[in-house]
N, C-alpha and C positions, 0 to 999 in steps of 0.2 A: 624794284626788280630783284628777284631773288637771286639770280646770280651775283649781281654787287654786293650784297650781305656776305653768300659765302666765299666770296674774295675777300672781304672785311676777316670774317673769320677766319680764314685762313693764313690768316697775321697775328690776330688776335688770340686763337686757342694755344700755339705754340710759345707764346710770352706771357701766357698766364701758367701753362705748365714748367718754364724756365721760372717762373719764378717761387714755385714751389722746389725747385732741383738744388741737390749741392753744385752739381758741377756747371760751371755757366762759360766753359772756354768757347773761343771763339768759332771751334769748329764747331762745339755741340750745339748752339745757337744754328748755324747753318746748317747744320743737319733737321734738328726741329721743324726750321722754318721750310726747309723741301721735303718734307717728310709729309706734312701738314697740308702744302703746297700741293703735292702728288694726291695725296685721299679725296682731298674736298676739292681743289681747282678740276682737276683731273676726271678723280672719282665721283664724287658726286653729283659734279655738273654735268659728267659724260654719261653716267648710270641714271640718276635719279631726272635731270631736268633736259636733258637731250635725247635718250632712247627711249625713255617711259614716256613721252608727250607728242615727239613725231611717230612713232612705231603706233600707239593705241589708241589716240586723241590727234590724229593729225592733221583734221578740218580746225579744229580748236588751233591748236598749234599755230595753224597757215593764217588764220584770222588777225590772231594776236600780233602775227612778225609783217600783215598785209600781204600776206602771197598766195599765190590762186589755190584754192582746195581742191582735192581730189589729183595732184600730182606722186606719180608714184616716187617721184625725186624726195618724198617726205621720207618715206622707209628708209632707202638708203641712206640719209642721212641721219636718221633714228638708230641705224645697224651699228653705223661710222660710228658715233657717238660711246655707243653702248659699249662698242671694244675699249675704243680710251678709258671708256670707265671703270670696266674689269682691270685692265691694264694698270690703271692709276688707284685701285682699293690693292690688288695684288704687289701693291710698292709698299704693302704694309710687312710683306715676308719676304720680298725679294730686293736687295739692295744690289748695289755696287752697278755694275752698267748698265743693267735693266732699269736703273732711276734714268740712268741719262739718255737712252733710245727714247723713253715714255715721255720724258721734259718734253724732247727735243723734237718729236714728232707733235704732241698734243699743243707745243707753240705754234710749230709752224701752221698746223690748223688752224687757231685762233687769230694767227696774221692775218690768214688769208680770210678768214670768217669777218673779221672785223673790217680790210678791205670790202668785201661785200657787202658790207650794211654800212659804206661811206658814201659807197660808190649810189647804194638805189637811195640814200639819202639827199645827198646832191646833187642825184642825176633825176630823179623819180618825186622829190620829195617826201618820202616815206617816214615822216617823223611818228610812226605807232613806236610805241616805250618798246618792244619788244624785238627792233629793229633797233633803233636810235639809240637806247640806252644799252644796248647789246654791243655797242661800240666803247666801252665806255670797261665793261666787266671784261671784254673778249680780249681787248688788249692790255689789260692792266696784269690779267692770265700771262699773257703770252711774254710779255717783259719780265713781270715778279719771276715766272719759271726760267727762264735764260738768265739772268741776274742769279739767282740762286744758285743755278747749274754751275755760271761760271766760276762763282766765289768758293764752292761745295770743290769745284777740282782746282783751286787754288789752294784749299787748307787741305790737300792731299786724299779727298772723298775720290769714289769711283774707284776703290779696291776690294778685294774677296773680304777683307776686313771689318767692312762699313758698320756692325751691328757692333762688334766688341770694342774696336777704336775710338766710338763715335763718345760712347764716355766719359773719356777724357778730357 
């Protein structure tokens, strides 16, 4: 499933880039790793794997996750999507509480997203990969970004600052 990759990556890219960096403090690690967390959990899952396949492909789409085709509930949730995405590529210029609205909203999604693919799994048995393992990336999302969020305003993140401090 392509979303668990790029939850993998989105671990993976920001400690290969610490490890080319001078600075390795504890904030800047946290920063990296929601920085990183925001494009690719957010952004690219929300842009490239959630708006572009229920919006233009959404018989496809519905197949794959086992849900009836031809619901116009695809769209909306392709539009949904597509915002977090903008949202979470746009966390590449905008820091400080704009990180933490985007976290904190695109978690709560993925709670409840991942709720809903537990729920037609054990209630429906719907073990298609695109449902079942959709439990698996949705809330891995949703924890990594709230973990992050809170450790990011425990080393003092979440100020007008966030771009010049974060260096240190």
């Amino acid at each position: 499933m392509i979303a668990l990759i790029v939850a993998l990556l989105s671990v993976v890219f920001p400690l290969v880039n610490l490890a080319f960096s001078k600075s390795r403090s504890r904030r800047r690690v946290i920063y990296l790793l929601l920085l990183y967390a925001l494009v690719l959990d957010v952004g690219v899952i929300g842009l490239l794997f959630g708006f572009i396949p229920h919006v233009f492909f959404a018989d496809h789409a519905a197949q794959l996750i086992r849900w009836d085709a031809g619901s116009p509930f695809q769209f909306e949730v392709g539009v949904h999507d597509g915002a977090w995405g903008l949202l979470g590529f746009l966390s590449i210029w905008i820091g400080g509480l704009f990180w933490l609205a985007t976290g904190l909203g695109w978690s709560v999604f993925m709670l409840g997203a991942t709720y809903g693919h537990i729920y037609h799994t054990l209630q429906e048995g719907n073990y298609a990969p695109y449902n079942f393992l959709t439990i698996f990336s949705d809330g891995f999302i949703a924890v990594w970004l709230l973990v992050l969020l809170h450790l990011y305003y425990r080393c003092g993140g979440f100020q007008k600052q966030d771009r010049s401090s974060a260096s240190n």
